[in-house]
N, C-alpha and C positions, 0 to 999 in steps of 0.2 A: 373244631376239628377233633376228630377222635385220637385218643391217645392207646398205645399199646407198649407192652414190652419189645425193645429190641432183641432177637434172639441172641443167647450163650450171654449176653450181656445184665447187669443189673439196671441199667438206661431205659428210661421210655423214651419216646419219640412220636413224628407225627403218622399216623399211619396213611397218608396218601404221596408219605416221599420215598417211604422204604418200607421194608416191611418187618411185620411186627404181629407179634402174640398176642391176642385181645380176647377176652371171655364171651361167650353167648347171653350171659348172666348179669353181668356187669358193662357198665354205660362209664367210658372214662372220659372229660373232653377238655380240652385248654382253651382259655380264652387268653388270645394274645391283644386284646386291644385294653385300653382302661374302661374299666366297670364303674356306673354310675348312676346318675337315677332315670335320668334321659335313655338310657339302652339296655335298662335292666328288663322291664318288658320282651325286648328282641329276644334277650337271652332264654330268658323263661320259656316263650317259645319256641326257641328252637327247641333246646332240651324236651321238651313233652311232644316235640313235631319227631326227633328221632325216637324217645319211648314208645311213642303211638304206632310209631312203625317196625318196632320187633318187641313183643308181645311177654317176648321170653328175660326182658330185662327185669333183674328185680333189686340191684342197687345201682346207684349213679354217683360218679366222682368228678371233683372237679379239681383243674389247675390253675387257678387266675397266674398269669404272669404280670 
């Protein structure tokens, strides 16, 4: 899920529940499930499936929960 600032707030949050501040530049995302060896693939590509799709990313962040 991508992550963003909550506006006037120092919070991020998810950006498909509210809305939020996010860079054209920067690629932020949470993973809320556990990371491990069996899903780390998935993950990987996801990430390179949303870079691949906006061009104008040029760093990526991440949140493991």
């Amino acid at each position: 899920m991508t992550v963003g600032q909550v506006p006037g707030t120092e919070h991020y949050g998810n950006g498909l529940r509210r809305s939020v501040i996010t860079s054209e530049h920067v690629l932020t995302v949470r993973v809320d499930e556990s990371l491990y060896f069996a899903n780390a693939g998935f993950l990987d590509d996801s990430v390179y499936d949303l870079v691949a799709c906006r061009p104008e990313i040029t760093d990526v962040g991440s949140w493991v929960r």
